[in-house]
GULO-957766 format. One record per residue: x negated, y negated, z of N, C-alpha, C in turn; residue in three letters; residue number from 1. Coordinates in steps of 0.02 Angstrom, whole numbers. Atoms other than C-alpha are relative to their C-alpha. Layout:
<recs>
[[X,Y,Z],[X,Y,Z],[X,Y,Z],ALA,NUM]
...
</recs>
This chain:
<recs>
[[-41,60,0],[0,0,0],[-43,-63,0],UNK,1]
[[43,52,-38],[-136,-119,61],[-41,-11,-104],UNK,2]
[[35,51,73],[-211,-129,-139],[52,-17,-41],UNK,3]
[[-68,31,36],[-31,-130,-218],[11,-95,18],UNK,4]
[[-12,63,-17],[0,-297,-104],[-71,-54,-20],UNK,5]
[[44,49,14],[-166,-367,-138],[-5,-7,-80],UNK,6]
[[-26,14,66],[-125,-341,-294],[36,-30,-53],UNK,7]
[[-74,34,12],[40,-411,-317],[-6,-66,46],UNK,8]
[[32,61,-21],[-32,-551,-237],[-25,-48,-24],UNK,9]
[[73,41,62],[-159,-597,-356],[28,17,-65],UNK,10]
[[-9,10,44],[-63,-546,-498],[51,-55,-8],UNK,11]
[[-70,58,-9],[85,-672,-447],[-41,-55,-13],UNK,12]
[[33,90,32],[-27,-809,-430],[-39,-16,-65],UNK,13]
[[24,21,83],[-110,-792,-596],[59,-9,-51],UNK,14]
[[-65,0,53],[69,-745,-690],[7,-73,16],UNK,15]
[[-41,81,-27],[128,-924,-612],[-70,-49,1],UNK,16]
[[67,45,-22],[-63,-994,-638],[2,-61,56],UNK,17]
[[3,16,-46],[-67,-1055,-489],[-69,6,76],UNK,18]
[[54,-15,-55],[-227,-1090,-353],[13,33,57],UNK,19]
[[-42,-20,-51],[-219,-994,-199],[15,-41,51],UNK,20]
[[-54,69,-42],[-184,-1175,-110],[55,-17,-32],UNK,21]
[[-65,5,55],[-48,-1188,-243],[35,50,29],UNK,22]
[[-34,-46,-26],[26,-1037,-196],[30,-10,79],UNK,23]
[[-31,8,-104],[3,-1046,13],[51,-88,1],UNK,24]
[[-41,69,0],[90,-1230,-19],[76,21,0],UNK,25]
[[-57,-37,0],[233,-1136,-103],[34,30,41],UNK,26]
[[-15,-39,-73],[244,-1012,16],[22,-25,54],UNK,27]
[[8,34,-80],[219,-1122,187],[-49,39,39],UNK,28]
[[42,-32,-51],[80,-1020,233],[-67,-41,-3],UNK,29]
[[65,24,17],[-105,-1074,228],[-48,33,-53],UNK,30]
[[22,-28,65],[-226,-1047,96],[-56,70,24],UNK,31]
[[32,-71,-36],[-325,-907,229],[33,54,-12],UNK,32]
[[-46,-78,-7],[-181,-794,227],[-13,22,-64],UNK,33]
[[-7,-16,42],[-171,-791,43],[-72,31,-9],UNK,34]
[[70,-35,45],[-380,-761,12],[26,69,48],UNK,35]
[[13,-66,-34],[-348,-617,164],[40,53,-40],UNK,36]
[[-40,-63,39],[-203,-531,76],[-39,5,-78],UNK,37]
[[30,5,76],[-294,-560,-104],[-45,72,12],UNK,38]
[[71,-21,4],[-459,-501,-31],[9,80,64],UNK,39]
[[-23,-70,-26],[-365,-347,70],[-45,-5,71],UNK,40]
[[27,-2,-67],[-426,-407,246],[57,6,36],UNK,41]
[[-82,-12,-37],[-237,-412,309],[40,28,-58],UNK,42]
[[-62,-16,23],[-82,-355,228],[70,-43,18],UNK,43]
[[-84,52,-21],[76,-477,218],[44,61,34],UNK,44]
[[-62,-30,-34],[201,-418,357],[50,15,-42],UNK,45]
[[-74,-22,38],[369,-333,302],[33,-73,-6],UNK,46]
[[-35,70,24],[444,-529,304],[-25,-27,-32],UNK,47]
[[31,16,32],[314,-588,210],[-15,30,-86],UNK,48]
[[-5,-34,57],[314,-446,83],[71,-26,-28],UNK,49]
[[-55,-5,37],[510,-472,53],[2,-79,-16],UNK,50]
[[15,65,3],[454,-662,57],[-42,-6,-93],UNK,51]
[[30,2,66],[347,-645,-112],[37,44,-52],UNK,52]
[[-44,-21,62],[462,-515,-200],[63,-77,-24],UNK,53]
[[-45,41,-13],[600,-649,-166],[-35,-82,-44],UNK,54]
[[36,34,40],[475,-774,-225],[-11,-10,-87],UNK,55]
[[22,-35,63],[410,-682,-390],[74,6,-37],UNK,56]
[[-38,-19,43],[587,-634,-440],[42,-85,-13],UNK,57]
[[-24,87,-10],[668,-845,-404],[-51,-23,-82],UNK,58]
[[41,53,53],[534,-883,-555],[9,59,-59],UNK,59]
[[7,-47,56],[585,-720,-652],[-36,25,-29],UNK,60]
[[70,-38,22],[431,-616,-635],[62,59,45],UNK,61]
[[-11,-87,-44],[468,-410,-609],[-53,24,39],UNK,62]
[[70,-42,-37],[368,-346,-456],[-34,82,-42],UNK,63]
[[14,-66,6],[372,-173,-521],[-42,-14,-54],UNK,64]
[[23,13,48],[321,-246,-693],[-93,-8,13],UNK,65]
[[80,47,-22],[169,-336,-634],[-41,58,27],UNK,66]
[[15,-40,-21],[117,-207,-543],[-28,56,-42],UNK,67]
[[21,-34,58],[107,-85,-696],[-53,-14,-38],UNK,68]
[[44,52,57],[40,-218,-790],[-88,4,53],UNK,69]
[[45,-9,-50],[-116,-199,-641],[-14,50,13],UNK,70]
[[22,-61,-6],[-122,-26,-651],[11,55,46],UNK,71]
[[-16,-20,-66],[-24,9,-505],[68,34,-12],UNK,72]
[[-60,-50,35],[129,148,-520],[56,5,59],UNK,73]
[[-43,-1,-34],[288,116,-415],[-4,-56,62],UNK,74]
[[6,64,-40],[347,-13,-305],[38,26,89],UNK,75]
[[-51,-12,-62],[424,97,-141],[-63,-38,62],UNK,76]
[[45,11,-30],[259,52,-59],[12,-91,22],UNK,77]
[[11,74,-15],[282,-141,-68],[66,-10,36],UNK,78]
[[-56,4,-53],[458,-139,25],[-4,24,34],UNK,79]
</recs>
């Protein structure tokens, strides 16, 4: 789970080119959280995970998609 989310992390903010202070702005988080989940030192909490699907899909990106598109196979792991 922990490379799916760092995954779907970093592929969101590139689909939406976006910096990862661009992003944590979006969010309301800080731009630490985002390098830690990027760089797989934490893992976004379960509110945080349904916080970026919720995110990703508001701008009409598919998690599962993206995810594929990254090399990554099923999305039960990220909920």
């Amino acid at each position: 789970m922990m490379d799916q989310m760092s995954e779907l992390v970093r592929a969101l903010r590139r689909e939406l080119k976006l910096t990862q202070e661009e992003l944590a702005h979006e969010l309301g988080i800080t731009v630490g959280t985002v390098n830690r989940w990027e760089n797989r030192r934490f893992r976004p909490s379960k509110l945080a995970r349904a916080m970026l699907i919720d995110f990703a899909q508001k701008r009409g990106l598919s998690v599962e998609q993206m995810l594929k598109q990254n090399g990554e196979v099923g999305i039960s792991a990220v909920n």
